[in-house]
C-alpha positions as CSV (number, residue, x, y, z in Angstrom):
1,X,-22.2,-16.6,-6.2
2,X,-21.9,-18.1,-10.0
3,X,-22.1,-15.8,-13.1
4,X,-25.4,-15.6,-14.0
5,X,-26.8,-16.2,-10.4
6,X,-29.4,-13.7,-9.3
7,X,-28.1,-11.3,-7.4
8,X,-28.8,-10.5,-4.2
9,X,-28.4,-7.4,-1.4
10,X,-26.1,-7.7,1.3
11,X,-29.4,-8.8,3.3
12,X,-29.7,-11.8,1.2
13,X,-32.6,-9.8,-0.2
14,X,-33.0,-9.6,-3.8
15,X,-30.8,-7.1,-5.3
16,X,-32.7,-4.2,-7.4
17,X,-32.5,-4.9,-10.9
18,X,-29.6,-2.7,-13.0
19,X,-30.6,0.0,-15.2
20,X,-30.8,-0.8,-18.6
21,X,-30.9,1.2,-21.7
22,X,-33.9,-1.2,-23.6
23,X,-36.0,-1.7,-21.4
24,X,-39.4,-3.6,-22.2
25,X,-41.6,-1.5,-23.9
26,X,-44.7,-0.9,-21.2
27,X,-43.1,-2.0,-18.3
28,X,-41.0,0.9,-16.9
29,X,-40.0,-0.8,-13.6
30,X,-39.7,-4.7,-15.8
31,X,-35.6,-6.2,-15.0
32,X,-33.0,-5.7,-17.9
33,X,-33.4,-7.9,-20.7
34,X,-29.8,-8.5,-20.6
35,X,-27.0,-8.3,-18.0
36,X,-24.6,-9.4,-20.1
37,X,-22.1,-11.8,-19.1
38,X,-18.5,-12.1,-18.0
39,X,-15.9,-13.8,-20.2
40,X,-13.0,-15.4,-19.0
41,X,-10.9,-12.8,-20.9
42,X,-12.4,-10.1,-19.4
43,X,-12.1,-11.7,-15.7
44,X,-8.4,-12.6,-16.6
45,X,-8.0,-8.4,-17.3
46,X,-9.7,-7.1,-14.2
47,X,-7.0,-5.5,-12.0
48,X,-5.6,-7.9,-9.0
49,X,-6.7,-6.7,-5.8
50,X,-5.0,-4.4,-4.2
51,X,-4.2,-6.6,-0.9
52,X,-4.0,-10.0,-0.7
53,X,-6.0,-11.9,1.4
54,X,-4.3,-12.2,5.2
55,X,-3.6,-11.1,7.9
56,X,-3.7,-7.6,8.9
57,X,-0.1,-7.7,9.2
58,X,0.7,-9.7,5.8
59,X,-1.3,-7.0,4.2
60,X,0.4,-4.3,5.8
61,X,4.2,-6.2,5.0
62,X,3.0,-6.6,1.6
63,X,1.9,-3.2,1.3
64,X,5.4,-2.1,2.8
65,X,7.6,-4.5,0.5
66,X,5.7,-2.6,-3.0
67,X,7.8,0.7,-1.6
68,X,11.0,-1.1,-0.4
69,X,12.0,-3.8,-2.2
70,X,10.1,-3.6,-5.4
71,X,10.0,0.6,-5.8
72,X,6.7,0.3,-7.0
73,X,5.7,3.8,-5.3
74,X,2.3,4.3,-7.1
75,X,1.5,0.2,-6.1
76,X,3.0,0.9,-2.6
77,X,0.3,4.4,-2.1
78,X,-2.7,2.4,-3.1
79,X,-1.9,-0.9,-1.1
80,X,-1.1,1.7,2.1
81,X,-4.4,3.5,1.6
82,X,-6.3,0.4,1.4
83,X,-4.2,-1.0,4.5
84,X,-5.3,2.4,6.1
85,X,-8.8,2.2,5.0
86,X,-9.7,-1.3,5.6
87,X,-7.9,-1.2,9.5
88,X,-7.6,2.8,10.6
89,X,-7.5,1.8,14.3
90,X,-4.5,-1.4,13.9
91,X,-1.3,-0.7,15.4
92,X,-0.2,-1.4,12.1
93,X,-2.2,1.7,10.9
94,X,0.4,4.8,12.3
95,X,3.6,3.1,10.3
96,X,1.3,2.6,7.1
97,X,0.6,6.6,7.4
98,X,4.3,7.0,7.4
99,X,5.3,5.0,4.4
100,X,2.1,5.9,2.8
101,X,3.9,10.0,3.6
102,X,7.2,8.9,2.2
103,X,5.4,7.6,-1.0
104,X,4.7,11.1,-1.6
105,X,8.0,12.4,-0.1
106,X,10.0,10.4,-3.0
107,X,8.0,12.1,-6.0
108,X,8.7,15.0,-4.1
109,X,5.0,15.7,-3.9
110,X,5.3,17.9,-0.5
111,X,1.7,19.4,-0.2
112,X,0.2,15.8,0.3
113,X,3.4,14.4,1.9
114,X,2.8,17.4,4.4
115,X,-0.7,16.2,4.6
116,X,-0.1,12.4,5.2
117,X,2.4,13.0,7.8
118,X,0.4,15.4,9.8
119,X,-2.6,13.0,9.7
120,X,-0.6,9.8,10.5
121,X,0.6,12.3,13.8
122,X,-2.7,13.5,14.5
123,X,-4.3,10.0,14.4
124,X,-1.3,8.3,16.0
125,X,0.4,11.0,18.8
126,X,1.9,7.6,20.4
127,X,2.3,5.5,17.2
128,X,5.5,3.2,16.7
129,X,6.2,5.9,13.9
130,X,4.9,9.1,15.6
131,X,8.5,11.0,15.8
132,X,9.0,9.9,12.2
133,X,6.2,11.2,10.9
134,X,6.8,14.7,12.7
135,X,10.4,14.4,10.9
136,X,9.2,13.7,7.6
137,X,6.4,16.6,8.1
138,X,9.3,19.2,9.4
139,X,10.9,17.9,6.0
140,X,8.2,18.4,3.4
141,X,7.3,21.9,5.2
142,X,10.7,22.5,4.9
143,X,10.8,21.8,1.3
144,X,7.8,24.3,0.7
145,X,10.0,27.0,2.5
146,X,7.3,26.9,5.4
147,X,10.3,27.1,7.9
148,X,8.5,28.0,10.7
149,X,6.1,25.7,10.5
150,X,9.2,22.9,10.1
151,X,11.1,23.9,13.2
152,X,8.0,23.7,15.3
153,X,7.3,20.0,14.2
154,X,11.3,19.6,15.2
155,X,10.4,21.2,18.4
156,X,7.4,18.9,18.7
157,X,9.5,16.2,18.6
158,X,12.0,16.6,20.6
159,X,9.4,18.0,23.5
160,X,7.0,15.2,22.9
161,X,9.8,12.3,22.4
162,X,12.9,12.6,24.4
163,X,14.0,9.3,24.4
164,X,13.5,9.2,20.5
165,X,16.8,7.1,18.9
166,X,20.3,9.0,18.9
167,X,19.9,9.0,15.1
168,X,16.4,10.6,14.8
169,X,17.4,13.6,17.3
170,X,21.3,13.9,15.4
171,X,18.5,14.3,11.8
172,X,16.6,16.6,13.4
173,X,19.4,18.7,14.8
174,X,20.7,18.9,11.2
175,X,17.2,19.9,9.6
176,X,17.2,22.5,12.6
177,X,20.4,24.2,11.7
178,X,19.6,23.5,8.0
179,X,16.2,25.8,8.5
180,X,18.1,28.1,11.4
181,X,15.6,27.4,13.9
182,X,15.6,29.1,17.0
């Protein structure tokens, strides 16, 4: 659809007209006089979109490479929530709740890190980054002094993932003694 083409619904129906602040004298329910029109300045200064067009998993690696190779955390939380938003049952989904998480974790913003992580869980008990995110959620509760609440997400995952890697469980043993869990 061209600037200046009517617009339509997403039925194909004519669109209802916009609300305009002159409207025609005696006709309360007349169309705008004036839309007003796009410039090419003002398309060339409307924000990218904030995933490119793809593949689920292009999105998600382009999502993911904001975070880790460019740094770009604020970038790297909105690409993951649209990720999240636009394919919240993809396989893809549990590792974009992680790295959406550590987005958080680095601005050591631990109330919605704590959030993120628990949801990603929650959402994603057998998710390719479930024993991660109950790591990075013992972490940030940890960092709030909720110690309790840590060593039972340590507990969590060590009960609910035994055969998690030698390096998750040696991490978790050191947040354990860290906190003094029992």
């Amino acid at each position: 659809q061209g600037v200046g083409a009517s617009p339509t619904g997403p039925d194909g129906a004519p669109a209802p007209p916009l609300p305009d602040s002159n409207p025609s004298p005696g006709a309360p329910d007349a169309p705008p006089r004036n839309l007003g029109t796009i410039s090419p300045r003002d398309l060339a200064a409307a924000p990218p979109p904030t995933l490119p067009n793809g593949t689920p998993k292009e999105q998600y690696e382009y999502a993911t490479s904001l975070l880790l190779a460019d740094q770009n955390i604020e970038k790297a939380e909105t690409a993951l929530r649209a990720f999240i938003d636009k394919h919240p049952k993809h396989r893809l989904a549990s590792n974009a709740y992680y790295w959406l998480g550590e987005t958080f974790y680095v601005r050591r913003n631990f109330q919605k890190a704590v959030h993120i992580f628990a949801e990603g869980y929650q959402k994603f008990p057998k998710g390719g980054k479930a024993p991660e995110n109950l790591l990075k959620l013992g972490m940030s509760l940890g960092q709030l002094k909720q110690n309790k609440k840590a060593c039972t997400a340590y507990a969590s995952l060590l009960s609910y993932f035994p055969k998690a890697s030698r390096t998750l469980k040696s991490r978790v043993g050191r947040e354990q003694r860290r906190l003094k869990c029992r």
